[in-house]
C-alpha positions as CSV (number, residue, x, y, z in Angstrom):
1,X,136.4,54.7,128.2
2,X,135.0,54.4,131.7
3,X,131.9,56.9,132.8
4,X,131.9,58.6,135.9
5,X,129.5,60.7,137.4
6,X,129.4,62.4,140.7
7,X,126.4,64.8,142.3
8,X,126.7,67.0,145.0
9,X,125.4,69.8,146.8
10,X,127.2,73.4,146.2
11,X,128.9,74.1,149.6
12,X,128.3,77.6,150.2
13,X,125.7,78.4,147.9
14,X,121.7,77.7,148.4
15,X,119.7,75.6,146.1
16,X,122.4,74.9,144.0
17,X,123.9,71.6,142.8
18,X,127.1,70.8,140.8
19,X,127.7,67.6,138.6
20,X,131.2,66.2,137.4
21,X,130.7,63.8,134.7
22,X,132.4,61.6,131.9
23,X,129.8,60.1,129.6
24,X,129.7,58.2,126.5
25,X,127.2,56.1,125.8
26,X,124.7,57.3,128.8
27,X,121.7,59.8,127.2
28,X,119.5,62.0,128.9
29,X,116.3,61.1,127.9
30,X,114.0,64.2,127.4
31,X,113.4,66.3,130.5
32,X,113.1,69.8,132.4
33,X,115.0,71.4,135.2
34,X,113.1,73.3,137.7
35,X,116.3,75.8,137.9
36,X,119.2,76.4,135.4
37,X,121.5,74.0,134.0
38,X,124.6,75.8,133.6
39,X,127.6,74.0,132.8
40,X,131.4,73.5,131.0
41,X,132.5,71.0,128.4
42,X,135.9,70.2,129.3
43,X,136.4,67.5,126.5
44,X,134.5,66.1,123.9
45,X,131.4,67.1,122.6
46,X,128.0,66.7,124.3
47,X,124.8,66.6,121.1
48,X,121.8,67.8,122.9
49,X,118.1,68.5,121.8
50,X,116.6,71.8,123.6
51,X,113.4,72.7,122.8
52,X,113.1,71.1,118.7
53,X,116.5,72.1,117.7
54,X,119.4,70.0,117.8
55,X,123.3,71.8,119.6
56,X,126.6,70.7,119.7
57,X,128.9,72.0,122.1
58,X,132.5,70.9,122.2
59,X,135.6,71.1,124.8
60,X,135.9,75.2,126.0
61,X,132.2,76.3,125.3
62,X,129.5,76.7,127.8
63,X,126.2,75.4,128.2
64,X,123.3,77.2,129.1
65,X,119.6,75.8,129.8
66,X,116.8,77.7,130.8
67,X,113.9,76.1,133.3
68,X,111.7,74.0,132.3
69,X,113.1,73.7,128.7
70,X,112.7,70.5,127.2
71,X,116.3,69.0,126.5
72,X,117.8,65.9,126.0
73,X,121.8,65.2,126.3
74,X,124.6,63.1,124.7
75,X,127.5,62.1,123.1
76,X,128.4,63.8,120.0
77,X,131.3,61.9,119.6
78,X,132.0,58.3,120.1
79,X,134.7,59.1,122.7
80,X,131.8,61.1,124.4
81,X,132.3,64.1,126.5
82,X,133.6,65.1,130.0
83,X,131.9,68.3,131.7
84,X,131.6,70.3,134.8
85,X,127.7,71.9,135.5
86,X,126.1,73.9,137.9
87,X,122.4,73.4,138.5
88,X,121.5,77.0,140.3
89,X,117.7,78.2,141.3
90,X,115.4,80.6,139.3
91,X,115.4,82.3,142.7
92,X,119.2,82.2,142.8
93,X,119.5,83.7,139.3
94,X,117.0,86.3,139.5
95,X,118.2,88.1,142.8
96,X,121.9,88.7,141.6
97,X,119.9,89.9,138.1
98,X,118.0,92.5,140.2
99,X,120.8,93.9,142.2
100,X,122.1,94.7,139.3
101,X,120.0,96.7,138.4
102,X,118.4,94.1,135.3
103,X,115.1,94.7,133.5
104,X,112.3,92.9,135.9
105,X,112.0,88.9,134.7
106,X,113.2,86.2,135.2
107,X,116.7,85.3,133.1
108,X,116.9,84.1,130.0
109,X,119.6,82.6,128.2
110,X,119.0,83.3,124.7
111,X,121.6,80.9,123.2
112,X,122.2,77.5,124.5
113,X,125.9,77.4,123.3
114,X,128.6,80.1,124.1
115,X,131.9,80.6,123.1
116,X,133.2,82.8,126.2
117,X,136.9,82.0,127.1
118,X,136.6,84.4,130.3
119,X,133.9,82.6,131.6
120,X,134.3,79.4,130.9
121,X,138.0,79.7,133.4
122,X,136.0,81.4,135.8
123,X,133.6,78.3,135.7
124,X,135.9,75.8,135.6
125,X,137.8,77.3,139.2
126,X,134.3,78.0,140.9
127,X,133.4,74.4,140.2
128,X,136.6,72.7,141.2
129,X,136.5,75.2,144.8
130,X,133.4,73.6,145.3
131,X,134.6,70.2,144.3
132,X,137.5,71.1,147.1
133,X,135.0,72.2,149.8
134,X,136.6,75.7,149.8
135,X,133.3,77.3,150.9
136,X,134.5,81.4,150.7
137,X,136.5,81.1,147.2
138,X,133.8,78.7,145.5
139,X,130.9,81.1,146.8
140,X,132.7,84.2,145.5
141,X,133.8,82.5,142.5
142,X,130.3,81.0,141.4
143,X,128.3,84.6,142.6
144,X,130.3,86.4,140.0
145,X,130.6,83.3,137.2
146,X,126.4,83.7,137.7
147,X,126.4,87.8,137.8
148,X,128.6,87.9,134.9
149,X,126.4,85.3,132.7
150,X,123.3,86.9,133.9
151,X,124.8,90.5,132.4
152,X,126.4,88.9,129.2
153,X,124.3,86.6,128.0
154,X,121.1,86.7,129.4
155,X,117.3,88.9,129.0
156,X,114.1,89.0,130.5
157,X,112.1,85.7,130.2
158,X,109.9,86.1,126.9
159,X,106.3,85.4,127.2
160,X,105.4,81.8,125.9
161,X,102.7,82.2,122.9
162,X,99.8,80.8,124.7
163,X,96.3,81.7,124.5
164,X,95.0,83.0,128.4
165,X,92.3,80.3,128.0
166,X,95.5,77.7,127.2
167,X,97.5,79.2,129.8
168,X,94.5,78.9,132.7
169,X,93.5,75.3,131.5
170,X,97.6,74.5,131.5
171,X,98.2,76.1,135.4
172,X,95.0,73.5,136.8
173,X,96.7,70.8,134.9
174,X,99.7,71.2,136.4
175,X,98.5,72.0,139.9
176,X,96.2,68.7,139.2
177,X,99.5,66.7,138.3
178,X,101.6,67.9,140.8
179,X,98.8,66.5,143.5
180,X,98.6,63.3,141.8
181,X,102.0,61.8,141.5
182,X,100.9,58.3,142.5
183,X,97.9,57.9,140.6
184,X,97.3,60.3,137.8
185,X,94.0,60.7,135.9
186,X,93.9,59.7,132.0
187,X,94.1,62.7,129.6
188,X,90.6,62.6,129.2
189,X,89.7,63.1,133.0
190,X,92.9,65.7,133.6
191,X,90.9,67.6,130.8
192,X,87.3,67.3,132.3
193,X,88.8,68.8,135.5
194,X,90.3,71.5,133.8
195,X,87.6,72.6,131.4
196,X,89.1,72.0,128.4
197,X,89.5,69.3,125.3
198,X,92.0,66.8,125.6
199,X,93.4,67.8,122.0
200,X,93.6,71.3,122.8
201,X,94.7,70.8,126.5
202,X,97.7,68.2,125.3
203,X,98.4,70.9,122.5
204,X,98.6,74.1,125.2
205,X,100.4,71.6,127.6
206,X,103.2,71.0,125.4
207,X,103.3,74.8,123.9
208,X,103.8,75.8,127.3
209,X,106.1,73.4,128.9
210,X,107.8,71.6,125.9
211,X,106.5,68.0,127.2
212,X,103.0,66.1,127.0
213,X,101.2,65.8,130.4
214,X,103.3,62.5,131.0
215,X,106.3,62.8,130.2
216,X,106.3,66.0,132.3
217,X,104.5,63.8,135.4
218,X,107.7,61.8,135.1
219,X,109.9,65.3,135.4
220,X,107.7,65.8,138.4
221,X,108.4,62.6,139.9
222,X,111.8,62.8,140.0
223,X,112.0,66.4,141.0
224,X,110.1,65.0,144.2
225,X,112.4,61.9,144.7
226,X,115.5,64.2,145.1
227,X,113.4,66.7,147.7
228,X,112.7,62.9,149.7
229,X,116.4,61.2,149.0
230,X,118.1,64.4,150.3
231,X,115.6,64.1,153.4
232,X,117.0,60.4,154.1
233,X,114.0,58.4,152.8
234,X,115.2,55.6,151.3
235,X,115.0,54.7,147.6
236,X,112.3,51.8,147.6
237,X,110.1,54.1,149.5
238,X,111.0,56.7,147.8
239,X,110.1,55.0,144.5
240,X,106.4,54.3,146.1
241,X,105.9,57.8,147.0
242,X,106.3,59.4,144.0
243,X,104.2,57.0,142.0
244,X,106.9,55.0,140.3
245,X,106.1,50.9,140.0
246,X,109.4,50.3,141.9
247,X,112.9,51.0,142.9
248,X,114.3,49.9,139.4
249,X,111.6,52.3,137.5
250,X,113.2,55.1,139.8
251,X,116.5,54.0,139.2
252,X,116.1,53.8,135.1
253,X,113.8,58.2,135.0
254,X,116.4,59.4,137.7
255,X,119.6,58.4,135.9
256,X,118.2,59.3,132.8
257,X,117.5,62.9,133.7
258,X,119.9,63.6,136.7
259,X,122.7,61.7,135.6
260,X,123.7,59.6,138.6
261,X,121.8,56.2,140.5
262,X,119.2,57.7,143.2
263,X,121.4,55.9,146.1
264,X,124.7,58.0,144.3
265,X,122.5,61.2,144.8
266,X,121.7,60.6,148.4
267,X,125.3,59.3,149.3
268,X,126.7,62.8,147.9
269,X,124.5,64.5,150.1
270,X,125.0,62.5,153.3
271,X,128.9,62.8,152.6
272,X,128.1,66.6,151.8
273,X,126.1,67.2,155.4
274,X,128.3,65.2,157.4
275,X,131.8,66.9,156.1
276,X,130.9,70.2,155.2
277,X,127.6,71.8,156.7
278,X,127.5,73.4,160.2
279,X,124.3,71.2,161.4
280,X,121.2,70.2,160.5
């Protein structure tokens, strides 16, 4: 069975991205979204790890992933799975929540596989408006597929069980990180600067975010090579910027955690600005 994938830009809809995808033996290796990963299985079943326990979701059931949870993604089947997702922003998310009138906090899905017939039609014609370029019905259609999640199956963000010493140490490390794509110091020194024990820091690290300090620098990587591929830079630079050896280290973290090629990603969003966007 052949797999396709295609990425886009949501045409009406800020900071959101859709993916239409056939997989079988493609995984996502382990990684975070800095938004929500909010999507349909249409056939199949997709076997995915989020956050230490293992979910199967099959044809008709949504799927539902938090930001920056730890997940992995693939085929549960050997005819693999088909789905449709929508990849919306915290800010996105927790706007509709508050006019609604929701607790403060940001949304949280508190189950990662939902059985919800109603929703799952109303995802399935939001995603294929926006797959048509219909710009009024897809942003009507996804506003209420995201208010109507958000009031069903969604709470206030729990507090992660870190320690405030873990939690300070953690926000440096990051900050440190996300100024060192390129050349990132050792555990050791990324502890040094931060105050703390490497044992303890790499413990807090991964409490809080679900991923040691590199396989998260690798999430970081490749959230910054989408920001510059959707700015027009092309992939071999684009592979030098963020810190990665070369275009076919890109290629390899960028399919395994978006799901397409980086030169599929930008081609989406070139066709996406030329045929559908007003300007620049």
């Amino acid at each position: 069975m052949i797999e396709q994938a295609r990425f886009w830009r949501h045409p009406a809809v800020p900071e959101t991205d859709l993916l239409k995808a056939r997989y079988v033996t493609h995984r996502f290796s382990r990684h975070v979204h800095d938004g929500y990963a909010i999507g349909l299985i249409v056939s199949g079943v997709e076997e995915f790890d989020y956050r230490g326990t293992l979910h199967r979701a099959a044809a008709g059931e949504l799927v539902l992933v938090n930001p920056d949870s730890v997940h992995t993604g693939q085929a549960g089947v050997p005819g693999g799975w088909a789905y449709r997702m929508l990849y919306p922003s915290v800010d996105a998310l927790t706007a509709i929540a508050a006019e609604l009138g929701a607790p403060a906090g940001t949304p949280h899905f508190h189950a990662q596989v939902a059985r919800d017939d109603q929703l799952a039609a109303l995802l399935g014609r939001a995603h294929q408006a926006a797959e048509r370029g219909d710009a009024l019905a897809a942003s009507t259609l996804s506003r209420t597929l995201f208010a109507r999640l958000v009031t069903r199956h969604a709470t206030p963000r729990p507090v992660a069980p870190v320690a405030a010493e873990g939690r300070r140490a953690v926000r440096a490390a990051l900050d440190l990180l996300h100024e060192s794509l390129v050349d990132p110091p050792p555990l050791e020194d990324l502890a040094v600067a931060v105050g703390a024990r490497p044992f303890a820091l790499l413990r807090a690290f991964k409490a809080a975010t679900g991923l040691p300090p590199h396989a998260y620098l690798t999430s970081l990587r490749v959230r910054q090579a989408r920001r510059l591929l959707l700015s027009g830079m092309r992939p071999a630079r684009v592979a030098a910027e963020v810190g990665f050896t070369d275009q076919a280290h890109l290629n390899r973290h960028f399919k395994r955690i978006v799901g397409v090629p980086p030169a599929a990603y930008q081609r989406a969003a070139r066709t996406y600005k030329t045929d559908d966007s007003p300007g620049p």
